[in-house]
N, C-alpha and C positions, 0 to 999 in steps of 0.2 A: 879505472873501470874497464879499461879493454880485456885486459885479463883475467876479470870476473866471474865465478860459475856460481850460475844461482842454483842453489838444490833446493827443490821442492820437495818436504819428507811426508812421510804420511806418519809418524810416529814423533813427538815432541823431543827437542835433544836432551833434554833433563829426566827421560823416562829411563825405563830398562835400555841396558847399548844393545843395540840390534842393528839390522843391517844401517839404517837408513843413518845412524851415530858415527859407526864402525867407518865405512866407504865414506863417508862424509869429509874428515878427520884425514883419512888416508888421501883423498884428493887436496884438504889443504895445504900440503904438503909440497904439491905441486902448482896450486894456482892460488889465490885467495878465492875463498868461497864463500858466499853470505846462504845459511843453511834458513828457510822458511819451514817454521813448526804449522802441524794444521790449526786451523781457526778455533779458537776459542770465545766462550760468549761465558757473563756471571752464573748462568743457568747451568752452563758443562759442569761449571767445577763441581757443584753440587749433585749433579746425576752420576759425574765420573772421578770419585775423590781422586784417582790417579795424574789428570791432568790437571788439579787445585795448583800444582808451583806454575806453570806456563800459565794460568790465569795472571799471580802475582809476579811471575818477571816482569822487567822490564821489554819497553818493547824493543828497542834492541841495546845490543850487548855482547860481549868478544869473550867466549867461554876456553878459547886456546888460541895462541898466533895463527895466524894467517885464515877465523872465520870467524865471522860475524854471523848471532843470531834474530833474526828477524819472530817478532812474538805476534801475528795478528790478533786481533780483536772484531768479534761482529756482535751482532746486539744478539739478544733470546730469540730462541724459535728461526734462524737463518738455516737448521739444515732440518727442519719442518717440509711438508710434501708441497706446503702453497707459496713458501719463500727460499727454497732451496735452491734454486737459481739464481739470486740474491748474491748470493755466498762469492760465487767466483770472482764479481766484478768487483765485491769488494777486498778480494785478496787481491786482486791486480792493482785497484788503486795503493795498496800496502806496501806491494814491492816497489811499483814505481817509486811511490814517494820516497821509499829508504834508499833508494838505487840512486838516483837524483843525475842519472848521467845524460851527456846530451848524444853521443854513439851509441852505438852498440855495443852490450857486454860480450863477452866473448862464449858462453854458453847458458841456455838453460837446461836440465837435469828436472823431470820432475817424476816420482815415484805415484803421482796421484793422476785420475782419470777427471779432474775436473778442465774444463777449457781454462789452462794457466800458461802453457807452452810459449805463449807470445806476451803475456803477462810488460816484459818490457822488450824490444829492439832485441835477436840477439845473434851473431852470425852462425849459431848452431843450436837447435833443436833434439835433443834425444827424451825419448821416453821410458824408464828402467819400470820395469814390473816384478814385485820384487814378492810378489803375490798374487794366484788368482783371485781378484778381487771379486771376478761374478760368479765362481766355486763358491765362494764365500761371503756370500750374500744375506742368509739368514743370521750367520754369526754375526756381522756388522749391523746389521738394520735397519741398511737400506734394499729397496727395491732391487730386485735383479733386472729388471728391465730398463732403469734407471743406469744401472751402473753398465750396462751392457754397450744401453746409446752410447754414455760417456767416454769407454775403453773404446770404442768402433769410432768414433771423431777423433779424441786424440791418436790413437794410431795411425790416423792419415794427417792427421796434423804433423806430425815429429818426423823427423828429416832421419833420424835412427831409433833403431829399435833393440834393447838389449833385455834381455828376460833373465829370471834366476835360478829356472831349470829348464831339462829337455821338455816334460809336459806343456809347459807353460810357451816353448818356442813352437812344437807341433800344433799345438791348439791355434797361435798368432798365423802360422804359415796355411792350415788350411782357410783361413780368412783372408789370405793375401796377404799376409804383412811378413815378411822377411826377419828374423832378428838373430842379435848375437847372445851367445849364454854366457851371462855374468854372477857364478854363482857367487856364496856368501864364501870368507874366510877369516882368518883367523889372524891373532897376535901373538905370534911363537916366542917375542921377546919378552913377554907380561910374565912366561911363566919362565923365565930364562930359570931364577932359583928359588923354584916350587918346593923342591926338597928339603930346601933350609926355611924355610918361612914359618915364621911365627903360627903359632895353630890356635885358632881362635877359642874363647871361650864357651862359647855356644854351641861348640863341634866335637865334643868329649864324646862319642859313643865307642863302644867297644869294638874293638876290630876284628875281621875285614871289614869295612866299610861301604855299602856301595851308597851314589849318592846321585843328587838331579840337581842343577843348576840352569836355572831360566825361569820363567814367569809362565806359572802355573796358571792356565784357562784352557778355552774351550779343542784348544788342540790336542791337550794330552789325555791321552786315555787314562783316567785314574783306574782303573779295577787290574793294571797291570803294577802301578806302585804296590797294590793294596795285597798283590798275588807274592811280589818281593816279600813285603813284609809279613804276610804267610807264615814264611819256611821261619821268621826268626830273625832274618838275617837283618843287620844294622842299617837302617834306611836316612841318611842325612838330606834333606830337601832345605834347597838356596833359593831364596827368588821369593817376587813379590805374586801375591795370588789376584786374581782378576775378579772385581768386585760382583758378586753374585754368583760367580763359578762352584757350583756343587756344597755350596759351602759349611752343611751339618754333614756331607759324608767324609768333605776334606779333615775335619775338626775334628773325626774320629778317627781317622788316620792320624792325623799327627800328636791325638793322644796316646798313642801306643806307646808302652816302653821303649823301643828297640827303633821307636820313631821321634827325628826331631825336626822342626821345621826353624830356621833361622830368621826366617822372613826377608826383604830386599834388603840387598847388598852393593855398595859397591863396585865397581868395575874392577878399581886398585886394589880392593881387599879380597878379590875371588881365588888369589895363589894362595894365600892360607886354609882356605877350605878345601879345593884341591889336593892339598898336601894331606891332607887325611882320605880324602875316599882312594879307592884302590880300582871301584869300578863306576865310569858313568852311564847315566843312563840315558837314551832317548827314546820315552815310551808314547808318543807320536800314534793318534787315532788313527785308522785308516779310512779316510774323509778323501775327497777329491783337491780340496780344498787342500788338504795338508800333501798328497800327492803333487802339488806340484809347489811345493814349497823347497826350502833345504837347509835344514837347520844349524845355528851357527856352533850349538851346544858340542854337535859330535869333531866338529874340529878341534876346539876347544880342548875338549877331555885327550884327545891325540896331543895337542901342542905341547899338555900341561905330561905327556907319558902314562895317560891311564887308560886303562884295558875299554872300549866300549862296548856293551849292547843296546841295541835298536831293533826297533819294528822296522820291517822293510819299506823301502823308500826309495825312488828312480836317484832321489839323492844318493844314497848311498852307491847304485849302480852305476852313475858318472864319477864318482871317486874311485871306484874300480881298485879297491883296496881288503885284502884279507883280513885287515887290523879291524875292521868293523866285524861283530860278529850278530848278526841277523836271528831274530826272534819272535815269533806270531803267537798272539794267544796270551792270555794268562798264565796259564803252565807252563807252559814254553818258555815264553820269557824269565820266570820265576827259574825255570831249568838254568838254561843259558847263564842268568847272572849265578847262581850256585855254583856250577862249574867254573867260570873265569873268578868266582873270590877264591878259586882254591889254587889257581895260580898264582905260585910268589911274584911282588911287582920283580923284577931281576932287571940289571943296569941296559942289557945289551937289547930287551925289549923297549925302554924305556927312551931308549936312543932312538929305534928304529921309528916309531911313534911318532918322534917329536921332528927327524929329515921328513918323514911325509907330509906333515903337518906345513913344516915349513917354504913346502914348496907349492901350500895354498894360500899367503897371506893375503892381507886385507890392499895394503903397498900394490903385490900383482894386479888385486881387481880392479882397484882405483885406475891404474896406468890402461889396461882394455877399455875403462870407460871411459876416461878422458881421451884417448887415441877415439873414441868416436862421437864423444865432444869438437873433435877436431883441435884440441888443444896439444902442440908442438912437444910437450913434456910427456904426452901418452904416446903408447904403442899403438899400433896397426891392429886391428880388430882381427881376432882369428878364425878360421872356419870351425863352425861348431857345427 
């Protein structure tokens, strides 16, 4: 137990891999880690069919060496406005009781703004933000002033503070709170042979292909997929949709000929899709909310050697990379992809893509956060 990182995720590890799976994974690596999914009650599953299997896991359970997943349970109506406070004390009792240690673990990691930080004994404190969470307040549904108190306690609570972009570090510093930028990255080994891999059946559309891989909701602008599909050009969409998101204008998108939607996928099965688009897409609203985010899609598409276009993003400005090519608008973007499908993929691109790629992986970030975990196996936090 001394060498224990608890992570506290705000997305369930059996959802879509996203940061909180990805860095999770990559820290076990380094220490064991017992990864805590947010609280679930009978009532969620049914409001949010997405998180119905973390109702039915177990509650805990070892999904890869070296982490343990911790499955809480709270009764109906705990994240309700009159028992939402409720919530906390009883995911502390949760981890406790699965932690069972009589020291201290050696860190806790929590991506949530609820008072968890101290949850058990631990000689280090970090807070990762891995999202404005009070940008993003109407999307979630909770109170902004709610989540605001909660971000403003835990940030003096947490002994470090590491954020997932510049926005999100400027916003913390003129609050006083100091932190390190721990953006998202990437698994350059996943797509090691994207080019040889089986192409799946659902992915037969005529080429050039351009295509979107992620979990379609309230961040992506749909009327830029819908501008792609416009011109004609072959639109492949991967990922699962988020339940009430748009969802008679999505239906008519992915009725299209020249449109197909896969629906979710796997993490292990995402190089055979890959292998057919030629371009991907990051069509990213511009929200404040998505302003300081940084999506893990566009490394991704780099890792795997394919051309990207994106809506403009401070993310994209800390990668400070030509390979991304920047798109505003409907038109625009619909431009932008037309132009890169008429570039052939060619090897010496396809290289170059994949070095940059590889010198954002998921392993780096892990080791910045565990160097301020305080954990011997991480690096020394760097000036951002």
């Amino acid at each position: 137990m001394n060498d224990l990182l608890i992570y506290l995720a705000g997305t369930p590890y059996d959802g879509p891999a996203g940061t909180d799976r990805h860095i999770a994974d990559a820290l076990s690596r380094l220490t064991p880690v017992m990864y805590v999914d947010p609280p679930v009650s009978a009532l969620t599953q049914w409001r949010n069919p997405e998180q119905a299997r973390s109702w039915q896991a177990p509650l805990l359970s070892s999904p890869r060496p070296g982490l343990t997943r911790l499955a809480p349970r709270v009764a109906p109506g705990m994240h309700q406005p009159v028992l939402h406070h409720l919530t906390p004390p009883l995911m502390r009792r949760a981890i406790r009781k699965a932690v069972s240690a009589n020291g201290p673990v050696a860190a806790v990691i929590s991506t949530r703004v609820e008072d968890l930080l101290h949850a058990v004994p631990a000689r280090r404190t970090v807070f990762y933000a891995t999202d404005d969470l009070v940008a993003g307040a109407d999307l979630i549904g909770i109170p902004r002033d709610r989540l605001a108190a909660q971000e403003q306690a835990t940030l003096r609570r947490a002994e470090q503070v590491a954020v997932i972009s510049l926005p999100l570090q400027e916003r913390y510093a003129a609050l006083g709170h100091p932190s390190t930028v721990v953006p998202t990255g990437c698994t350059p080994e996943a797509y090691a042979n994207v080019d040889t891999a089986g192409i799946p059946e659902d992915a037969r559309l005529p080429g050039p292909i351009a295509g979107f891989v992620g979990h379609v909701n309230d961040r992506i602008d749909l009327s830029l997929l819908e501008a792609v599909a416009d011109r004609g050009v072959s639109l492949l969409i991967v990922g699962p949709v988020a339940a009430g998101y748009q969802s008679s204008r999505f239906a008519a998108l992915a009725a299209r000929p020249n449109v197909w939607h896969t629906g979710p996928k796997a993490f292990d099965d995402l190089p055979g899709y890959l292998r057919v688009i030629d371009v991907g897409l990051t069509p990213y609203a511009d929200t404040p909310f998505n302003r300081s985010s940084f999506p893990i899609k566009t490394l991704e598409y780099l890792a795997a050697g394919r051309a990207v276009v994106a809506t403009p993003l401070p993310a994209n400005d800390w990668l400070a990379t030509p390979l991304i090519t920047e798109a505003a608008g409907p038109a625009g973007f619909a431009d932008a992809v037309e132009r890169a499908l008429r570039v052939p993929l060619q090897g010496c691109d396809r290289a170059e893509r994949r070095a940059f790629a590889a010198r954002h992986t998921w392993t780096d970030r892990a080791r910045v956060l565990a160097g301020l975990a305080g954990l011997t196996t991480g690096e020394p936090p760097c000036a951002s």
